[in-house]
C-alpha positions as CSV (number, residue, x, y, z in Angstrom):
1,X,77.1,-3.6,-19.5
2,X,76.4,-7.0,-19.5
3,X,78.8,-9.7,-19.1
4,X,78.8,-13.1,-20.3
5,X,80.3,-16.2,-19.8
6,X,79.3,-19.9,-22.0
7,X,81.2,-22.7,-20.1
8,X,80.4,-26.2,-18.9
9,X,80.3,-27.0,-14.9
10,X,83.6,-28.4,-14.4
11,X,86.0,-27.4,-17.4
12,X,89.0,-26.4,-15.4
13,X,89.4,-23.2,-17.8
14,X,85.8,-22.2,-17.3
15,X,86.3,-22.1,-13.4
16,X,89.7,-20.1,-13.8
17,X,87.6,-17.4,-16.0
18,X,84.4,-17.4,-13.1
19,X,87.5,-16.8,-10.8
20,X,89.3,-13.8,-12.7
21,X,85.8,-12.1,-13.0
22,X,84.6,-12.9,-9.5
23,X,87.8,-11.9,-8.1
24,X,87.4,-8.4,-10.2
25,X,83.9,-8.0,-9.1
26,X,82.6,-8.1,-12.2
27,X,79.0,-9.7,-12.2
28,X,78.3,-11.9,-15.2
29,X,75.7,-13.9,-16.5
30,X,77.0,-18.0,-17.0
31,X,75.2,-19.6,-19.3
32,X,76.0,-23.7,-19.1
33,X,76.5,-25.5,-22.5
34,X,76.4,-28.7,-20.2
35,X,74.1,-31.2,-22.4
36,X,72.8,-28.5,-24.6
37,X,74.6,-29.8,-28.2
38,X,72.5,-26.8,-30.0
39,X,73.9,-24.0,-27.8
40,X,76.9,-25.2,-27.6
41,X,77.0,-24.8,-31.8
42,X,75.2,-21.4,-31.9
43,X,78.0,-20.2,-29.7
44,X,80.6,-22.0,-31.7
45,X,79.1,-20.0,-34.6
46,X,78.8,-16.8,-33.1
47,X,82.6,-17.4,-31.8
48,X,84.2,-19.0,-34.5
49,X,85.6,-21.7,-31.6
50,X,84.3,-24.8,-30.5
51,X,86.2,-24.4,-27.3
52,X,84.4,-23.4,-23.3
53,X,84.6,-20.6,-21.8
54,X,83.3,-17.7,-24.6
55,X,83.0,-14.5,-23.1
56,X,81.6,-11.4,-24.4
57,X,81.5,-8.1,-22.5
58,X,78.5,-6.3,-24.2
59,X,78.5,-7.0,-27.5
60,X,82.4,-7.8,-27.9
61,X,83.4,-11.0,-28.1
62,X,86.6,-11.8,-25.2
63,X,87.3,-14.9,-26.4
64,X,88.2,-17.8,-24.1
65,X,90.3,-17.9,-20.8
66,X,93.4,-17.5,-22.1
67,X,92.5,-14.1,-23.8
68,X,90.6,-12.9,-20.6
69,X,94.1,-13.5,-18.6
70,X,95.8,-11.8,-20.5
71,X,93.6,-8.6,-20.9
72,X,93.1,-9.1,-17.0
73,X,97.7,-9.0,-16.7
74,X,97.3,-5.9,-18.8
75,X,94.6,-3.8,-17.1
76,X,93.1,-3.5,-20.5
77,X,90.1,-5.6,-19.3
78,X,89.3,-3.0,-16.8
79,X,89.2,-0.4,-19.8
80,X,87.1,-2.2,-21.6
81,X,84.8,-3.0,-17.9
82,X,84.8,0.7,-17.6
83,X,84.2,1.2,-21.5
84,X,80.9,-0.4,-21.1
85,X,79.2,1.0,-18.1
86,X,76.7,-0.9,-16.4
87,X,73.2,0.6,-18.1
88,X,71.1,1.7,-14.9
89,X,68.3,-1.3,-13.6
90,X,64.8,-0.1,-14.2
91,X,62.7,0.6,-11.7
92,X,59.0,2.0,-10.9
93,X,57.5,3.1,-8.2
94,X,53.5,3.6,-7.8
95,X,52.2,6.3,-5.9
């Protein structure tokens, strides 16, 4: 499962949502839109909002902060954590 997280640096939302999935564990790639005008769009089009933090778990958009609380309050963000089980690292050895 791969976890993701679009935010800027110091948007107090975007530190609130590294918080909620720190505090779970959870580890998640966070991609900065800091400065990047062009990312920041192609997320706003893949989201259908302009706003910072978008999160997706896999291939499911979250949504912002507000909707990752509130799945978090539920315990249905844990379903979907344990939904979308982490796929197993590759690895080779050489004998």
């Amino acid at each position: 499962m791969s976890v993701v997280l679009y935010g800027t640096k110091f948007c107090p939302f975007c530190v609130a949502a590294r918080l909620v999935l720190s505090t779970k564990g959870v580890h998640f790639q966070d991609i900065s839109v800091d400065n990047n005008r062009e990312l920041r769009a192609e997320i706003a089009h893949r989201s259908g909002r302009s706003t910072v933090p978008q999160i997706w778990i896999g291939e499911q958009h979250i949504g912002g902060y507000t909707d990752l609380q509130k799945l978090a309050l539920t315990g249905d963000l844990d379903q979907l954590l344990n939904a979308n089980p982490t796929e197993p690292e590759c690895s080779s050895s050489i004998r």
